[in-house]
N, C-alpha and C positions, 0 to 999 in steps of 0.2 A: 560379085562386087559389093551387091548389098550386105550382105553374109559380113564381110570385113570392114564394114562401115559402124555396123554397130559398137564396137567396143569400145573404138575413139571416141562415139555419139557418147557410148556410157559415162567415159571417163571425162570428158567435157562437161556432162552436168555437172559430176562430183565434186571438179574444179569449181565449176558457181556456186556450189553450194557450200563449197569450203570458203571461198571468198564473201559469199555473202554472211558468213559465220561469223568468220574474223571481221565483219562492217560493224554485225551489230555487237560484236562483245565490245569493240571499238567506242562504239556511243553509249553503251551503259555504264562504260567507265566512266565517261564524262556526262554520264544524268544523273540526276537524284529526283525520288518520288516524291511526291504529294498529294494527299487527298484534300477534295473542295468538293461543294455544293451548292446550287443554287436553282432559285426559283423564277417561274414566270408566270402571269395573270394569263389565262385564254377564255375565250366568250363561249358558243355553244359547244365545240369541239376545238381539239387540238391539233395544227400544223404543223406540216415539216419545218414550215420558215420556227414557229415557236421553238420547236425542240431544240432547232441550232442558237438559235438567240441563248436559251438557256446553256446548253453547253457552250459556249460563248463566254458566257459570263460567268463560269465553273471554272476555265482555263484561265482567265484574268483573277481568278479569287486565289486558283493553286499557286501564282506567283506570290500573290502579297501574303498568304500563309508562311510559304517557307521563310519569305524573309523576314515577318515577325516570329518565327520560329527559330530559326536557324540564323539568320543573319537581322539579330533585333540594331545593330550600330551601322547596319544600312539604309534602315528607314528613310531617314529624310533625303537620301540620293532617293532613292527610289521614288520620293510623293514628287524630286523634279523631275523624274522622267516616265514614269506614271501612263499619260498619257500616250505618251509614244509606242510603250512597251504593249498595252490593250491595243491601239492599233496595227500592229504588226504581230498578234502573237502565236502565231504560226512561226516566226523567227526564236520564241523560245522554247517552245514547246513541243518536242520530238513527237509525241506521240501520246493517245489519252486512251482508255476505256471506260465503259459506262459501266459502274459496279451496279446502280440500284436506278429503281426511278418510281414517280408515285404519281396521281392525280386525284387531290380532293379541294372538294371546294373552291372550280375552276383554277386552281395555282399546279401547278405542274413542275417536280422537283427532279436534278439529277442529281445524281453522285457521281464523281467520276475521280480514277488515278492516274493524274499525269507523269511523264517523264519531262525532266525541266532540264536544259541544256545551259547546266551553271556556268561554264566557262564564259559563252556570249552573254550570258544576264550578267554574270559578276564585272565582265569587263564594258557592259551598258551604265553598270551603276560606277563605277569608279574615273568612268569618263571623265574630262577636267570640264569641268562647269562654264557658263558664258560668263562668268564674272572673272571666271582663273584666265580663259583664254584669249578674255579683252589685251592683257599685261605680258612680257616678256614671263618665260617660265621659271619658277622658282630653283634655287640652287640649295639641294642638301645631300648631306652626305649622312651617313649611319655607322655607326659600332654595335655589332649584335654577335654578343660571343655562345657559345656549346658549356656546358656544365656539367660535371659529371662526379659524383662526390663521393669521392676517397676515403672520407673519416672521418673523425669528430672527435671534438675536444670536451671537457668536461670539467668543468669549473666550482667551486666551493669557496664558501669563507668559512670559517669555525672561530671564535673568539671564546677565552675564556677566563674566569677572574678567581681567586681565591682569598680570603680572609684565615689565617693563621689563628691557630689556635693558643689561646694564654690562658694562664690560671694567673688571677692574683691576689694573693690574700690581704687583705684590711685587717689588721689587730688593731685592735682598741682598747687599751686599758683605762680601767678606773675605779678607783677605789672607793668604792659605794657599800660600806660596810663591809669592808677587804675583800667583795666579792669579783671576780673576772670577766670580762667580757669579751668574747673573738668573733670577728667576720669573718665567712670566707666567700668571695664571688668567684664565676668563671663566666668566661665566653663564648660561646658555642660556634663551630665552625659553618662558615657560608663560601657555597660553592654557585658561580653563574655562569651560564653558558649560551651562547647565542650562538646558530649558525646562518646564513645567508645560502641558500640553493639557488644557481642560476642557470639557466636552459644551456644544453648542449651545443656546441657553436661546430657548424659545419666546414668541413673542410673540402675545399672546391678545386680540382682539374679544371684549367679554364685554357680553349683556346679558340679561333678562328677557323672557318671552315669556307671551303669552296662552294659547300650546298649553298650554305646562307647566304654568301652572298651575291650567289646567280639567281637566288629565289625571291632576294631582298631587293635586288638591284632591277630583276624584269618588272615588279609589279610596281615601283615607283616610278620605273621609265614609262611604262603603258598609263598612267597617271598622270605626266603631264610633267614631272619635277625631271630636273637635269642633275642627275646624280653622279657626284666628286667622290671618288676615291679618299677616304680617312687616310691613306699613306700619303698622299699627295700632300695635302692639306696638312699634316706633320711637318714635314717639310719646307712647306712653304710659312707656317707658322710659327719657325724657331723651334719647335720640338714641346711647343705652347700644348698644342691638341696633341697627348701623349697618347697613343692606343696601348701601350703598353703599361699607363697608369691605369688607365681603364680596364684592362687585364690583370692588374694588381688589387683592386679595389673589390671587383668582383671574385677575386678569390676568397676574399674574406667575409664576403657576404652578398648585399641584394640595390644595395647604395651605391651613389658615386660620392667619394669623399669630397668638404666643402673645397679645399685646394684643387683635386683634379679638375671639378666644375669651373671653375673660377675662372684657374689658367685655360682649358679649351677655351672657355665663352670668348676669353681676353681676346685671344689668340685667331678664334675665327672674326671676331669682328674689326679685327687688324688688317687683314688681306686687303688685298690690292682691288679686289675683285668678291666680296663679303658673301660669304653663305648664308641662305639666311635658317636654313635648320638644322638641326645635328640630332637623329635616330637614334639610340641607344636602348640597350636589354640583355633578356637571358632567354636560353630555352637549355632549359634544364631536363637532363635525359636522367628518365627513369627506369628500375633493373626491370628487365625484359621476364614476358612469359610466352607461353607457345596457344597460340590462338586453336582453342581444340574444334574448329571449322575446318579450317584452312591447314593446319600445322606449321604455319607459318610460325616465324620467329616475333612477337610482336613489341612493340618498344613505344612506352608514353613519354610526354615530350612538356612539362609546364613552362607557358610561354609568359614576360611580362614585357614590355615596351613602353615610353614614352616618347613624343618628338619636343624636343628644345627650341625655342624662337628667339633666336641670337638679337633680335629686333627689338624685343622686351627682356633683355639680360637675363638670358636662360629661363624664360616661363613657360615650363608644361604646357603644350596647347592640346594634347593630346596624351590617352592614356589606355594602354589596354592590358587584361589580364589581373591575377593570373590565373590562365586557363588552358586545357590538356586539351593534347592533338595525338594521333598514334600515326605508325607507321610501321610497313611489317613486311617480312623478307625469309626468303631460304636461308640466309645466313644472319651472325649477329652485324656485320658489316652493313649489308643492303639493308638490315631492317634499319639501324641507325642512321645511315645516307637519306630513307628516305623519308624515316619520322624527325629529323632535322628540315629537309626541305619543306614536309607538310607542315612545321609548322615556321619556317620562316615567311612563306606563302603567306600562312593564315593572320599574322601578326603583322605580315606590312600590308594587307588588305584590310583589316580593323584602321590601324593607324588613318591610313589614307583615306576611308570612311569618314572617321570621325574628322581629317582634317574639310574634307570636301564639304561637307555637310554644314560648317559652318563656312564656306568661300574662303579657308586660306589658301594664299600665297604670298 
């Protein structure tokens, strides 16, 4: 009996240990490292209570590191909630090891490399503020299209002038002791040439994508903002808020023309029921290389954003980029799907940064 118990015993570990495999490649995906350090004063000798105090306060430094590091347009969410996050931060913080450690001159230093659980900090720091959640929540909608360029045009001026050449002779006679006397002048020819060289003007695929807007749309709703469909709002606007000018305009460049803008602004501040922001950008896909790690297919993505305050007749209240995000896949498809989603992600998480940061709604 025992004899045929073992094998099932065997193959049951393997199972936990397959499972607990798949746990943590699970949570590494959703950690990012940082290294911090800090210090503590101690009297004749050194405590366990010391050591943790210091590592304590190692764990709270690896946070506000990454985010002056890596997320420097979070700061000031971060100094409101600050205090919450050191209290709890065992909540961000998966897991740390003590790389170094020193004792001189009663101070007592660690080192250590945390793993930091960005999803719950990023979505601690983007929380809607007590000043946003006092007020009914704000209504905006976004146009954020894919880019992908085709071509480009090449422009010139060249002007040129000429002066014709003459001969013309002056005779002059006179009889100065019957002697003769002849002119002759000429004119020498002038040739001018001016040309004018102007930059290469890009030629842009522009469309709409499902990534973006499942990517643009979660992290505005986890934010606190009641996000409208741009097609609705077409519609309900007379055809005022064009997305399809806005798809025009960005083909030929990186602006919204002054009429596009004009007539949206009109148009959303006309509703029955006012929006009061309108999103708008690019994320511009660039040609793919093969990540020699991975052999993944890899694809950069430059992001630009602004959000519009139909409140102040279209003023910028916000602005980000422009700056590269990757993404990267077995195929050219999945790496594109998912370096579109990384960075519609990362540009409506900036945006709402900076809007949070200063109490809009």
């Amino acid at each position: 009996m025992n004899h045929k118990m073992y094998p099932s015993l065997g193959l049951f570990w393997w199972q936990l240990i397959a499972v607990f495999s798949i746990c943590l490649l699970s949570v590494s995906a959703h950690a990012v490292e940082q290294k911090a350090s800090a210090s503590v004063d101690y009297g004749f000798f050194l405590n366990a209570e010391q050591r943790s105090e210091a590592e304590l306060i190692a764990q709270q430094k690896a946070i506000e590191l990454w985010i002056v590091e890596k997320q420097p347009s979070q700061y000031k969410n971060y100094e409101k909630v600050k205090n919450d996050i050191d209290a709890n931060i065992g909540d961000y913080i998966l897991e740390y090891i003590v790389l170094d450690t020193e004792k001189k001159n009663k101070k007592y230093t660690v080192v250590i490399r945390a793993n930091i659980n960005e999803p719950k900090l990023q979505a601690k720091l983007l929380q809607p503020s007590n000043q946003a959640t006092a007020g009914a929540n704000a209504l905006l909608s976004f146009i954020f299209v894919a880019r992908e360029q085709v071509g480009k045009v090449s422009q010139s001026d060249k002007e040129s002038s000429q002066t014709k050449s003459q001969n013309q002779e002056i005779s002059k006679i006179r009889n100065d002791d019957n002697a003769g006397q002849a002119k002759s002048q000429t004119q020498t020819v002038g040739v001018k040439e001016r040309s004018t060289q102007y930059n290469d003007k890009a030629i842009w695929e522009v469309s709409t994508t499902t990534e973006i807007d499942t990517a643009m749309g979660d992290v505005f709703t986890e934010a606190g903002y009641l996000v409208i469909d741009a097609a609705i709002l077409e519609d309900e606007s007379g055809k005022m808020l064009s997305v399809s000018a806005f798809i025009n305009d960005y083909k030929n460049g990186s602006d919204i023309s002054p009429a596009t803008r004009k007539e949206a602004i009109q148009g959303m501040r006309a509703l029955a029921d006012p929006v009061e922001y309108l999103a708008l950008g690019t994320l511009d896909i660039d040609e793919q290389i093969i990540d020699p790690k991975t052999g993944n297919i890899k694809i950069a993505v430059s992001i630009t954003g602004q959000v519009l305050s139909m409140k102040y007749r279209g003023a910028a209240v916000a602005k980000v980029g422009p700056q590269v995000t990757f993404g990267e896949g077995p195929t050219v498809l999945v790496a594109k799907n998912n370096a579109l989603k990384n960075a519609a992600t990362l540009v409506a998480q900036k945006l709402v940064a900076k809007l949070s940061a200063r109490n809009i709604r």
